[in-house]
N, C-alpha and C positions, 0 to 999 in steps of 0.2 A: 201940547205936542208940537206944536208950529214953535214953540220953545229949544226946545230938541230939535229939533230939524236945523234950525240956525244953528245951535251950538255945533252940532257936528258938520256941520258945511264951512262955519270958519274955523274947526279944527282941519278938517282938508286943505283949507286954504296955506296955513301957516304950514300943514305938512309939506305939501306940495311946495312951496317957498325953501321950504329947507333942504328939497331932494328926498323927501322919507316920500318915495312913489306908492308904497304896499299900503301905509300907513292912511298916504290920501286919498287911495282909489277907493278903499273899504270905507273910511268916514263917508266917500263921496256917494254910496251905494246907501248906508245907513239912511241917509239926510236926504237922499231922493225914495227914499221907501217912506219915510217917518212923515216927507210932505206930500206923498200921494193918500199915506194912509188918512190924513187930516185933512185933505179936499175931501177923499170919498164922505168923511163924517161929518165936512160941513152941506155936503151938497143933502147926503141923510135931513140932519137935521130940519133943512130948511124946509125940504118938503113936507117935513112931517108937522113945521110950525105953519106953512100953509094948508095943511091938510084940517086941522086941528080951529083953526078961522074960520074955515066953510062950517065944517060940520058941526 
C-alpha cells in the first residue's frame, strides 16, 4: 500500500510540473489517503504483534 501511496504522489508531482493542477490535486488526496490508511495498519498491526508477545 505504502507502494501506492508513492506512485501516486510522484504521479502529482510530474502533474503538478506540467500544469495539469486537477490531475495533481486528486493524485495528491489519493496518496495522502492511501499513506494514512497504511500508518493506521501499521500502527494496528504492531500492537497486536505486541499484544500477541505478552499473552
Amino acid at each position: 500500500m505504502l507502494y501506492w501511496a508513492l506512485v501516486f504522489l510522484v504521479v502529482a508531482l510530474v502533474a503538478g510540473a506540467l500544469g495539469f493542477g486537477g490531475i495533481a490535486g486528486a493524485s495528491t488526496g489519493i496518496a495522502q489517503i492511501l499513506f494514512y490508511i497504511f500508518l493506521i495498519l501499521l500502527v494496528v498491526s504492531l500492537v497486536m504483534g505486541l499484544m500477541r508477545r505478552r499473552g
